[in-house]
Steps between C-alpha positions, in 0.01 A plus 500: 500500500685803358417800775429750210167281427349547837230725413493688807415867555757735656559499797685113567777362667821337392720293690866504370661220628910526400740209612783251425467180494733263684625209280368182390100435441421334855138498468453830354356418166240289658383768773524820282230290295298456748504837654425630148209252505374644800557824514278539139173396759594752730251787541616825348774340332574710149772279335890471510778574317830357546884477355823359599840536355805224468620686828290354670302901579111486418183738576175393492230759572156353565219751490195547756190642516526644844773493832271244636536233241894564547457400868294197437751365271774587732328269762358243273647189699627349182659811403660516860653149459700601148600845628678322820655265256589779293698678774670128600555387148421667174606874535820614657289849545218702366323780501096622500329781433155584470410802292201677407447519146329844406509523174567247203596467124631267233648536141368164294738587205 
């Protein structure tokens, strides 16, 4: 789901999530598919974009219809369990930030 496509009216949320991963798969693949499973039943969940480079350095910026949503998928208990594997495996650190998006536009050359 490509976060441009969301179809929401201004004003929505974004959650920029920058990291680096750690080395080696060790269950990653398998979670971040099920998180992405999840997360697209979440209410006021908008859709996600994401990128990673040979580094190892990715973003992925999931958009939300309101601060609420954020906080429910913050405390989703599934979501819980991969973010504490995250900080013992996956990442060696990362970053989030949760912006207000005012205003939004596109060129579809």
């Amino acid at each position: 789901m490509n976060g441009n496509d969301h179809g929401a009216a201004e004003p929505y949320y974004a959650v920029i999530f920058t990291s680096r991963r750690s080395s080696g798969d060790n269950g990653y693949s398998e979670m971040d598919q099920k998180m992405d499973e999840l997360v697209a039943h979440q209410p006021g969940f908008l859709g996600v974009e994401s990128a990673r480079n040979d580094s190892g350095f990715g973003i992925t910026i999931s958009y939300w219809s309101s601060l609420e949503a954020i906080r429910h998928w913050k405390n989703n208990e599934m979501h819980k369990i991969a973010q504490e594997q995250g900080k013992q495996v996956w990442y060696d650190n990362y970053t989030v930030r949760i912006c207000k998006v005012e205003r939004e536009y596109s060129f579809n050359g």
